[in-house]
TINUSE-693549 format. One line per 5 residues: number of its first residue (from 1); for each residue x, y, z of C-alpha. Coordinates in Angstrom, 1 decimal, decimal comma. Example, Ala and Ser with C-alpha at 12.3 -4.5 7.8 and 13.67 -1.06 7.14 Angstrom:
BEGIN
1) 12,3:-4,5:7,8; 13,7:-1,1:7,1
//
This chain:
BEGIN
1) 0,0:0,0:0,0; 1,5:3,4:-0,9; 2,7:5,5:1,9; 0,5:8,3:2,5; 1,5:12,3:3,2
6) 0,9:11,9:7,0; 3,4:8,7:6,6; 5,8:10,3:4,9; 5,7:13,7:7,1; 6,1:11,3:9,9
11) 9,1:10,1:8,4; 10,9:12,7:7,7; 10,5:14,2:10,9; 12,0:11,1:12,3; 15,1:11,8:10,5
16) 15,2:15,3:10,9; 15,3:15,1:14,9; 16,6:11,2:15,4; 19,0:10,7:12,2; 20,0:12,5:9,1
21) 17,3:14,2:6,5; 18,3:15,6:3,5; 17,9:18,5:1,5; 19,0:20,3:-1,8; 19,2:23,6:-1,2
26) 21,2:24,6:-4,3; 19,5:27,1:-5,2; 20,5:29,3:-2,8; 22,3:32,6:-3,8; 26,1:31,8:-4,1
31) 29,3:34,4:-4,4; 33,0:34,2:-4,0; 35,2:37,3:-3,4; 38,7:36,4:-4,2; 41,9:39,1:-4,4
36) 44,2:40,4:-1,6; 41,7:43,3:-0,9; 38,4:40,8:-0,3; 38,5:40,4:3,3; 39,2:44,7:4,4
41) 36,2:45,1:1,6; 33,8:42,5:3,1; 34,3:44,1:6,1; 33,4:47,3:5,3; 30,1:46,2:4,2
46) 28,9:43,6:6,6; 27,9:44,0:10,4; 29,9:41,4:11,6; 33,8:41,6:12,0; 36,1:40,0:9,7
51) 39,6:40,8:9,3; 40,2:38,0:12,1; 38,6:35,4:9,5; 40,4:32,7:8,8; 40,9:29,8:6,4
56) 38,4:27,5:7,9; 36,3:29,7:9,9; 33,4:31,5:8,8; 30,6:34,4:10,1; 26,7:35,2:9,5
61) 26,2:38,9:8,8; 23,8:41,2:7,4; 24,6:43,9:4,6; 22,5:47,1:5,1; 21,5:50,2:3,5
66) 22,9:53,6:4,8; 19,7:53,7:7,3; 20,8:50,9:8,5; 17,9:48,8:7,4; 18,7:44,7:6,0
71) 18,9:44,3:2,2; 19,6:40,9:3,0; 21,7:37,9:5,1; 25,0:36,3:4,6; 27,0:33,3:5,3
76) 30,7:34,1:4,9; 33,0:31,0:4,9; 36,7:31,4:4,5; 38,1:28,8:2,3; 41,6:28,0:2,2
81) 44,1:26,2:-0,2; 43,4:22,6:-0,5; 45,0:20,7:2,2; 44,8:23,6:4,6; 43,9:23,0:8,5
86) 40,9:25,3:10,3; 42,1:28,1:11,9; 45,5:28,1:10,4; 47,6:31,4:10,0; 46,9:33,8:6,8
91) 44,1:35,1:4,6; 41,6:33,1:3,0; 42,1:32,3:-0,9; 38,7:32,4:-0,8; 35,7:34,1:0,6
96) 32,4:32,5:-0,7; 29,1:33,9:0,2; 25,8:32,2:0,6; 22,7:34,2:1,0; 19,2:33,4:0,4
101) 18,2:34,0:-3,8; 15,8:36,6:-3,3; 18,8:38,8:-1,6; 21,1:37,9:-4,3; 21,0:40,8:-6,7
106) 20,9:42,9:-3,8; 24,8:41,5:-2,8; 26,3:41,4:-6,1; 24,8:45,0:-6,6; 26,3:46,1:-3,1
111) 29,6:44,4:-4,6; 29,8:45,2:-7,8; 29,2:49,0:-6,7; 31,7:49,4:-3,7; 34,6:47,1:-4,9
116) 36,3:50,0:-6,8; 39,4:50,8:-6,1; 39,7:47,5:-3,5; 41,7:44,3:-4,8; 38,6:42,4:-5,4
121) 37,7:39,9:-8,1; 33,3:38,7:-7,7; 31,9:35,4:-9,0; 29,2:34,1:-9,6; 28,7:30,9:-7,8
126) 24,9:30,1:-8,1; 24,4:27,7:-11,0; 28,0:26,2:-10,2; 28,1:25,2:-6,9; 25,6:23,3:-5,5
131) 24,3:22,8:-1,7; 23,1:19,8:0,4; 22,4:20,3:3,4; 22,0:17,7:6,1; 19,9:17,8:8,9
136) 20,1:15,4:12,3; 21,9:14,5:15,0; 23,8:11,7:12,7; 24,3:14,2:10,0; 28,1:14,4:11,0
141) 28,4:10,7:10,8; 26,6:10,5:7,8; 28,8:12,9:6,0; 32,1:11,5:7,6; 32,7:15,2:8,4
146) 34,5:14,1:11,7; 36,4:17,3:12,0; 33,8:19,7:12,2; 31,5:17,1:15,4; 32,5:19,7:17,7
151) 33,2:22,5:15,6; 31,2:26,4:15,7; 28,6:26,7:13,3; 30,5:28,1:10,1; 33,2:26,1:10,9
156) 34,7:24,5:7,0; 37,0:21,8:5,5; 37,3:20,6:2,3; 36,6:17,0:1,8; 36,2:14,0:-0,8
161) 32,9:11,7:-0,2; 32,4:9,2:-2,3; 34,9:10,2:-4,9; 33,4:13,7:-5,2; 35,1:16,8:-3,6
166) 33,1:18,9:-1,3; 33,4:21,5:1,0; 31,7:20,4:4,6; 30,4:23,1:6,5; 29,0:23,0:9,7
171) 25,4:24,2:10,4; 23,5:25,1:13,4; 21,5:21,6:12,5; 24,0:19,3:10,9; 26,5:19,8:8,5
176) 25,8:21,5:4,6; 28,2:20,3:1,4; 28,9:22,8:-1,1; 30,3:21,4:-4,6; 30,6:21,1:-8,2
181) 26,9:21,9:-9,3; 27,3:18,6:-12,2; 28,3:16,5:-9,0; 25,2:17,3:-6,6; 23,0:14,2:-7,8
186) 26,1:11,7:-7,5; 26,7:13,3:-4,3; 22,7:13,2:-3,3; 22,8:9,3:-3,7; 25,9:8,8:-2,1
191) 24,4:10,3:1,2; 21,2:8,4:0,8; 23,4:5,1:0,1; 24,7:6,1:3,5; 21,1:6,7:5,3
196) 20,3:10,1:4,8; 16,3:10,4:4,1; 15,8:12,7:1,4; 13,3:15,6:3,2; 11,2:18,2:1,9
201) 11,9:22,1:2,5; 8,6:22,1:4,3; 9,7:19,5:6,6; 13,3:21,0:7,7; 11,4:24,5:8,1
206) 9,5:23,2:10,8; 13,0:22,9:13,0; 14,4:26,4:12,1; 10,5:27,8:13,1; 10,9:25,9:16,4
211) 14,4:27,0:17,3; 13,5:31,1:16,5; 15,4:31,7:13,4; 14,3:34,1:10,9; 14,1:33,9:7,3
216) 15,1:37,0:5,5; 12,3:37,5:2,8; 9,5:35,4:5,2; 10,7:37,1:8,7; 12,5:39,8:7,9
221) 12,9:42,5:5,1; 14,3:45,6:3,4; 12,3:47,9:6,9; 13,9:45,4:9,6; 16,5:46,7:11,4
226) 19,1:44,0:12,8; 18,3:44,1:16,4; 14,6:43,9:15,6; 14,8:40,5:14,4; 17,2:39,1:17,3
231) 20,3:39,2:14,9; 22,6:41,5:17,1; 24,6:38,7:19,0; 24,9:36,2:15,9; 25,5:38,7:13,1
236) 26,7:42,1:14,5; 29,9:43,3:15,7; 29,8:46,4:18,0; 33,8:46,6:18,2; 34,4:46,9:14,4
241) 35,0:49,7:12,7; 33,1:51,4:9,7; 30,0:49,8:8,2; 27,5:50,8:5,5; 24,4:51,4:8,3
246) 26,2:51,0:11,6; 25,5:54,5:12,8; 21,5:53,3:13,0; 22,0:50,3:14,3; 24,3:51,7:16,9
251) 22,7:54,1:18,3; 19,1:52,0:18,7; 21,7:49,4:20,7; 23,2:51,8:23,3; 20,6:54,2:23,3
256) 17,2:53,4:21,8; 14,6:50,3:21,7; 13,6:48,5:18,8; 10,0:49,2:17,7; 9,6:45,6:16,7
261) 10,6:42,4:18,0; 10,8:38,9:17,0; 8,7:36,8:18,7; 6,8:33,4:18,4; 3,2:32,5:18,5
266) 1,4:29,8:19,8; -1,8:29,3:16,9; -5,0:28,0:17,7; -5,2:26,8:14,0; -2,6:27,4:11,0
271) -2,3:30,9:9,8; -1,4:32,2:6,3; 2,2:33,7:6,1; 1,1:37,6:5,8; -1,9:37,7:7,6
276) -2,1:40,6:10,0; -2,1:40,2:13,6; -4,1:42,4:16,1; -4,1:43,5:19,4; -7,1:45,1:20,0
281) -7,9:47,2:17,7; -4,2:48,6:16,5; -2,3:45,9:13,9; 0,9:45,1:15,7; 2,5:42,8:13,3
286) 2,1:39,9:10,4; 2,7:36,2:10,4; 6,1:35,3:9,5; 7,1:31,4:8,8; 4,0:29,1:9,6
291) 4,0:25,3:10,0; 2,7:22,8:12,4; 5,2:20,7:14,6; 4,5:17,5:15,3; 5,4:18,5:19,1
296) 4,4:22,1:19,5; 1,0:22,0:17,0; 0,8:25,2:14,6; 3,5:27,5:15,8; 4,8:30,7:13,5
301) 7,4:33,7:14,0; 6,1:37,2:13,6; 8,1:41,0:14,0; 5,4:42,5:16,3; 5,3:45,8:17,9
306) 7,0:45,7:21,7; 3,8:46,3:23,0; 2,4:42,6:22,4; 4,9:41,4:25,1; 5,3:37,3:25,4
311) 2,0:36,4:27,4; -0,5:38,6:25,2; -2,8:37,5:23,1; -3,7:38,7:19,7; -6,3:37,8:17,2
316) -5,0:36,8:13,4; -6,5:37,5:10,1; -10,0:38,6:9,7; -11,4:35,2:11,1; -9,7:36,5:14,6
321) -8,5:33,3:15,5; -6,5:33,7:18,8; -2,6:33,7:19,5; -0,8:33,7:21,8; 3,1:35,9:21,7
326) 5,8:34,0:23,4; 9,9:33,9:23,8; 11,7:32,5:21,7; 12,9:29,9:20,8; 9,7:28,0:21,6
331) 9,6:25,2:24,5; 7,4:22,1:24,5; 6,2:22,9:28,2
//
């Protein structure tokens, strides 16, 4: 008898929280800087520091307009020569940048305008790279990525799995592999050979809703400011020097507080992403990401005005279906 969609949902949550799911993800926005220059640039543009990056190492940042307001998220990972160790001494021969595809014009833009006069080369790594990502507490096993069991999230190393070279990153969830775009479906079966369950988007967003982390385009967008969305102590540096935006975002962390914060909801039923969300009479916010965990029942994130503090209820949509605002990440208790 043919497994049905509740079967199969089942089944890849399994593997998402007790083995190793998997999930292409290649179409996520890829760049590489390389050139002597790339790291001082990078860091001029970005919130987070970098001229301490390393081969091996790698940072989450946001890249802003002058009002300090995101035009979009970034993973920056270091790569080094082939062979190299994490950590070791010198600059990166490569700094390749992975940022969701709806913010990618917005960072080659940013790049292509402000590289003048820096030692910068840009590439265009979308359509040639490609990106697994897997999910589970035996995704380092599943990968072989021994090195990075105990690494920081970000942490890199170039690999060969299955005959294929890759680059193993490590994730807040597992471990992603970035290579050769013609390779990715060799590479796919290889991990499946191994017992990685190949999971759906919708499935793996159900973790990343859970544990509080925004989405830029879904949770966040070209009016958030950093600190709204509960990105200052993952993606912003407040010893650095000189960033496009960092006066805003500066002075609303020493001297201001956010409008907006991101928050979770409890739902009595599932909500449509973009529905608005009331308290009282006066809209306070929007639905963000929405899905239903199998331990938590429909649960969404949502940038909602400080005054619908964790503990409140608000109604959602026109239906006024009630919801209730609480910290995040989200418990089971």
């Amino acid at each position: 008898m043919a497994a049905t969609e509740t079967d199969l949902a089942g089944e890849q949550q399994r593997a998402l929280r007790e083995g190793c799911g998997l999930l292409d993800r290649s179409e996520r926005g890829k760049l590489a800087l390389t050139g002597g220059g790339a790291l001082e640039f990078l860091n001029g543009q970005v919130t987070n520091e970098l001229t301490d990056l390393r081969p091996g190492e790698g940072r989450y940042a946001a890249f802003l307009t002058a009002k300090g307001k995101m035009l979009g998220d970034v993973r920056i990972l270091a790569v080094g020569a082939p062979g190299g160790q994490a950590g070791e001494q010198g600059p990166p021969t490569e700094l390749l940048l992975d940022t969701e595809r709806t913010a990618l014009q917005a960072l080659f833009d940013m790049i292509r305008r402000y590289k003048v006069g820096f030692d910068v080369e840009l590439h265009k790594r979308t359509v040639q790279r490609g990106l697994l990502s897997l999910i589970g507490p035996a995704a380092v096993a599943t990968s072989g990525a021994d090195a990075l069991g105990d690494a920081v999230e970000h942490a890199n190393a170039a690999m060969d799995i299955a005959g294929i070279e890759a680059l193993a990153v490590r994730s807040d969830v597992g471990i992603d592999l970035i290579c050769d775009a013609a390779y990715t479906e060799r590479l796919a079966a290889a991990l499946v050979e191994r017992g990685a369950v190949p999971v759906s988007e919708a499935a793996a967003e159900v973790l990343r809703v859970e544990s509080g982390r925004p989405r830029f385009g879904v949770d966040m967008d070209d009016t958030t400011i950093p600190q709204e969305a509960a990105l200052n102590e993952r993606a912003v540096s407040f010893t650095k020097g000189c960033y496009v935006g960092q006066e805003t975002v500066a002075r609303l962390f020493y001297r201001g507080k956010p409008n907006r914060h991101l928050r979770g909801l409890r739902l009595s039923a599932p909500a449509a992403t973009g529905e608005e969300l009331h308290l009282g009479e006066r809209v306070v916010g929007h639905v963000g990401s929405s899905v239903v965990s199998p331990l938590l029942g429909p649960i969404a994130l949502a940038l909602v005005r400080r005054e619908a503090e964790p503990g409140a209820t608000v109604t959602v949509g026109e239906s006024a279906m009630p919801a209730v605002v609480t910290a995040l990440p989200f418990t089971s208790g």
